[in-house]
C-alpha positions in Angstrom: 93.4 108.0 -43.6 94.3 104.3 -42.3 90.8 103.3 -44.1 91.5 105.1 -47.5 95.3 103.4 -47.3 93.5 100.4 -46.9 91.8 100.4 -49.9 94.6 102.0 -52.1 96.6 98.4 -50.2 93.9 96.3 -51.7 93.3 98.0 -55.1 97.6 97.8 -55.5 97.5 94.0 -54.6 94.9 92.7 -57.0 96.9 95.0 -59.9 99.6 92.9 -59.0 98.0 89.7 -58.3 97.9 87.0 -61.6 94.4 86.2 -60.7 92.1 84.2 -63.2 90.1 86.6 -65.2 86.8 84.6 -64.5 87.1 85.3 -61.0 87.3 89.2 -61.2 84.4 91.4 -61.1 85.0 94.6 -64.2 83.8 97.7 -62.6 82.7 99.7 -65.6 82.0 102.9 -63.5 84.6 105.8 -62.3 84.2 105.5 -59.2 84.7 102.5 -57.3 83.8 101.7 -53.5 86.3 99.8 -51.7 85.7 99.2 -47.6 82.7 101.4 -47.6 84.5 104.5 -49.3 84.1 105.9 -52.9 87.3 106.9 -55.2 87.2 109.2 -58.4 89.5 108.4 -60.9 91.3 110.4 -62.9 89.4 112.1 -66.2 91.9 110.2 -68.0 91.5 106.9 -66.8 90.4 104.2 -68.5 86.8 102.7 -67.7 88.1 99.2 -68.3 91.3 99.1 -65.6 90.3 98.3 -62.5 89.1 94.9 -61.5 88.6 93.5 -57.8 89.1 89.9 -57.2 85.7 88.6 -55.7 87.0 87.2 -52.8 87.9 90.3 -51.7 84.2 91.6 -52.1 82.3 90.5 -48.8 78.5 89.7 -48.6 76.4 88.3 -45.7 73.9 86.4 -46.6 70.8 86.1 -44.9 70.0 82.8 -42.9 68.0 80.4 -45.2 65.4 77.5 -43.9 66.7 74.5 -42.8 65.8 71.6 -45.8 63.9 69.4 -43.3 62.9 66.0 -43.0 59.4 66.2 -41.5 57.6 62.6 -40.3 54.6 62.5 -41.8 51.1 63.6 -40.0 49.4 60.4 -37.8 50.7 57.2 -37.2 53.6 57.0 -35.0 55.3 60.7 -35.2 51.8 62.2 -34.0 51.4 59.1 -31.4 54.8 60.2 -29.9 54.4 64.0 -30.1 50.9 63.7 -28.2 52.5 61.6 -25.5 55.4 64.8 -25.5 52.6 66.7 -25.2 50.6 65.0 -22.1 53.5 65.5 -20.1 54.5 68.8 -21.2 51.5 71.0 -21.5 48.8 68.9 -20.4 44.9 69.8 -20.8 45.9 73.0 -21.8 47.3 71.7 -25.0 48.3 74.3 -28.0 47.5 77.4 -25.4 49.7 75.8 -22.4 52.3 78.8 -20.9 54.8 77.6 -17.9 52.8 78.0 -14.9 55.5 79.9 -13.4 55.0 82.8 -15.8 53.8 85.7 -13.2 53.5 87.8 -16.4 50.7 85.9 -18.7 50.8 86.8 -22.7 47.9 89.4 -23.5 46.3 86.6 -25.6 45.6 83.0 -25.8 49.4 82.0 -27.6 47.3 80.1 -30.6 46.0 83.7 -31.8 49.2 85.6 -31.6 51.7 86.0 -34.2 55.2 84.7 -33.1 56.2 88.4 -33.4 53.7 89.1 -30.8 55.3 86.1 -28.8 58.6 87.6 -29.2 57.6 90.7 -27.5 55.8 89.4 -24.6 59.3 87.5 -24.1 61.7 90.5 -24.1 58.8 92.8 -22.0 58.9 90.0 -19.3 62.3 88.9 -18.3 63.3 87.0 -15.3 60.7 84.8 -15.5 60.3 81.3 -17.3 58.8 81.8 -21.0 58.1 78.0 -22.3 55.1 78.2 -24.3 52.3 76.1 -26.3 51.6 72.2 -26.5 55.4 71.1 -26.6 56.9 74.3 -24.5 59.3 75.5 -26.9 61.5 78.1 -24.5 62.7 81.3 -26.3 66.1 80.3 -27.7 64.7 76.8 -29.2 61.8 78.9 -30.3 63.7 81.3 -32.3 65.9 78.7 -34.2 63.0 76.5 -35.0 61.5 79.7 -36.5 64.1 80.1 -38.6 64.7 76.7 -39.5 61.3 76.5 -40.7 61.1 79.4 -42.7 59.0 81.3 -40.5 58.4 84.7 -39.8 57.3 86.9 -37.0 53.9 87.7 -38.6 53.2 84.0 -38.7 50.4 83.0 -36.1 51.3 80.3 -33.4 49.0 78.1 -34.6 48.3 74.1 -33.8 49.7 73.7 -37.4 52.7 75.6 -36.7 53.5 74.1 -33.5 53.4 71.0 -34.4 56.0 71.9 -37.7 58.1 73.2 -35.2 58.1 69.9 -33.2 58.2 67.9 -35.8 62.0 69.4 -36.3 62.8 68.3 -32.6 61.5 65.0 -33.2 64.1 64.3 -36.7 66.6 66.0 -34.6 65.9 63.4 -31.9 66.4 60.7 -34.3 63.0 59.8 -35.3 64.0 58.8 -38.7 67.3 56.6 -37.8 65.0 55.2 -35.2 62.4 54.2 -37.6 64.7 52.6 -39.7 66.5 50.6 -36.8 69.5 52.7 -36.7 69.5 53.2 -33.1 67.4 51.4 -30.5 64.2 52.6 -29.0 66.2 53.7 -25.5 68.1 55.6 -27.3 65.6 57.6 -28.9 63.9 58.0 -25.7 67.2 59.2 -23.7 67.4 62.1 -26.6 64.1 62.9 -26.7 64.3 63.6 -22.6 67.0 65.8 -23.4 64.9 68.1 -25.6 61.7 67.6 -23.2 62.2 68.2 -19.5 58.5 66.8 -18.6 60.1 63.4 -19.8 62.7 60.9 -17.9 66.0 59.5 -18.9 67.0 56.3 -18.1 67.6 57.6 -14.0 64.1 58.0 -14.1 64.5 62.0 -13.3 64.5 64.5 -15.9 67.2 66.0 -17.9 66.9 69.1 -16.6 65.5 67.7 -12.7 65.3 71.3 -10.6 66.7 73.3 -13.1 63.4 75.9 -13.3 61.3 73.6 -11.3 60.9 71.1 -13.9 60.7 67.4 -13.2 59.3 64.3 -14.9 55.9 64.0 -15.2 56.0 60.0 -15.8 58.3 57.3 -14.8 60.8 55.8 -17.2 59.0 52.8 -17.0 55.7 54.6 -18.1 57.6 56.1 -20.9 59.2 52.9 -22.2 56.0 51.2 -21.9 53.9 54.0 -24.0 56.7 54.2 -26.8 56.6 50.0 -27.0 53.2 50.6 -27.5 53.5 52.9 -30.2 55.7 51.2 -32.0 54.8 47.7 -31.6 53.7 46.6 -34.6 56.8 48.1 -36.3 59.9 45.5 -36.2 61.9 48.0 -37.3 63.0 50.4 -33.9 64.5 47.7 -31.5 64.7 48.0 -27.5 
């Protein structure tokens, strides 16, 4: 009863309501659904009198890629994203899974669809879950998916991974870097806050003890290898 006088609330106020005639949706049926429930109207009705406002109609729409601004492949983008990767996954590159994992995925993580990936997560909790050359954990994982249009039958592939860290990288600030926006520290500090294997400025991780993870290389390492990188570009500043 409180649903149906509900609706009969809502149909009243848009009969009253001056509302613009471009923003009403004609509902040519006899029946109308209003909150999920369907109303007859009378024989002698006509087809033509009831209108809803459209604001009062509700839809949820499904989440839609992020429009991204990828780096382009080689040069400095892939320079950085292989020094991530040194200290992140090591020799085991694209197929790297957190070493404190008791429970190991059934199959090396480049041959399994991020579906597949998904599942392995939720069957082992309690343990850590990072995975491939830039150990995405499984929150960052799932957005990243999403942002980049991805779906769970989509293999876990080199290609893939490195789509999905190119987003970290932009939302690092590669591009305002690039185009001396903010200084190469900078970059570097936000870049150790994405990726626990690097240090901030303290020369400890971000995330020092929190899992186990530490900093693989020295801020002074890491400062040197990104001046490297980006040496013969003027335009990221220290």
């Amino acid at each position: 009863m409180l649903a149906a006088s509900t609706a009969f609330c809502l149909i009243a106020t848009t009969f009253s309501g001056a509302a613009n005639a471009n923003d009403l949706a004609r509902f040519d049926s006899r029946k109308i659904a209003v909150t999920g429930l369907n109303f007859a109207l009378s024989p002698s009705a006509s087809k033509n009198r009831i209108h809803l406002n459209r604001s009062m109609i509700k839809t949820t729409a499904a989440p839609s890629p992020r429009k991204l601004n990828i780096p382009k492949r080689g040069g400095p983008s892939d320079a950085v994203l292989h020094l991530i990767a040194s200290a992140e996954a090591g020799a085991k590159g694209y197929d790297a899974v957190q070493h404190g994992a008791r429970v190991r995925p059934p199959k090396r993580p480049t041959g399994m669809t991020i579906g597949e990936i998904y599942r392995w997560i939720s069957a082992t909790p309690g343990q850590p879950h990072a995975i491939g050359r830039y150990q995405f954990i499984p929150n960052t994982l799932k957005t990243l998916v999403t942002e980049a249009g991805l779906g769970k039958n989509d293999v876990f592939t080199p290609q893939v991974q490195d789509l999905l860290a190119d987003i970290l990288l932009e939302d690092a600030g590669f591009t305002p870097f690039m185009k001396g926006k903010i200084s190469r520290h900078r970059f570097m500090e936000n870049l150790a806050r994405i990726w626990a294997g690097l240090p901030t400025s303290t020369g400890r991780s971000y995330y020092d003890g929190h899992a186990g993870n530490r900093a693989v290389i020295t801020w002074n390492e890491f400062d040197s290898h990104m001046k490297s990188i980006f040496e013969s570009n003027a335009r990221g500043t220290s």
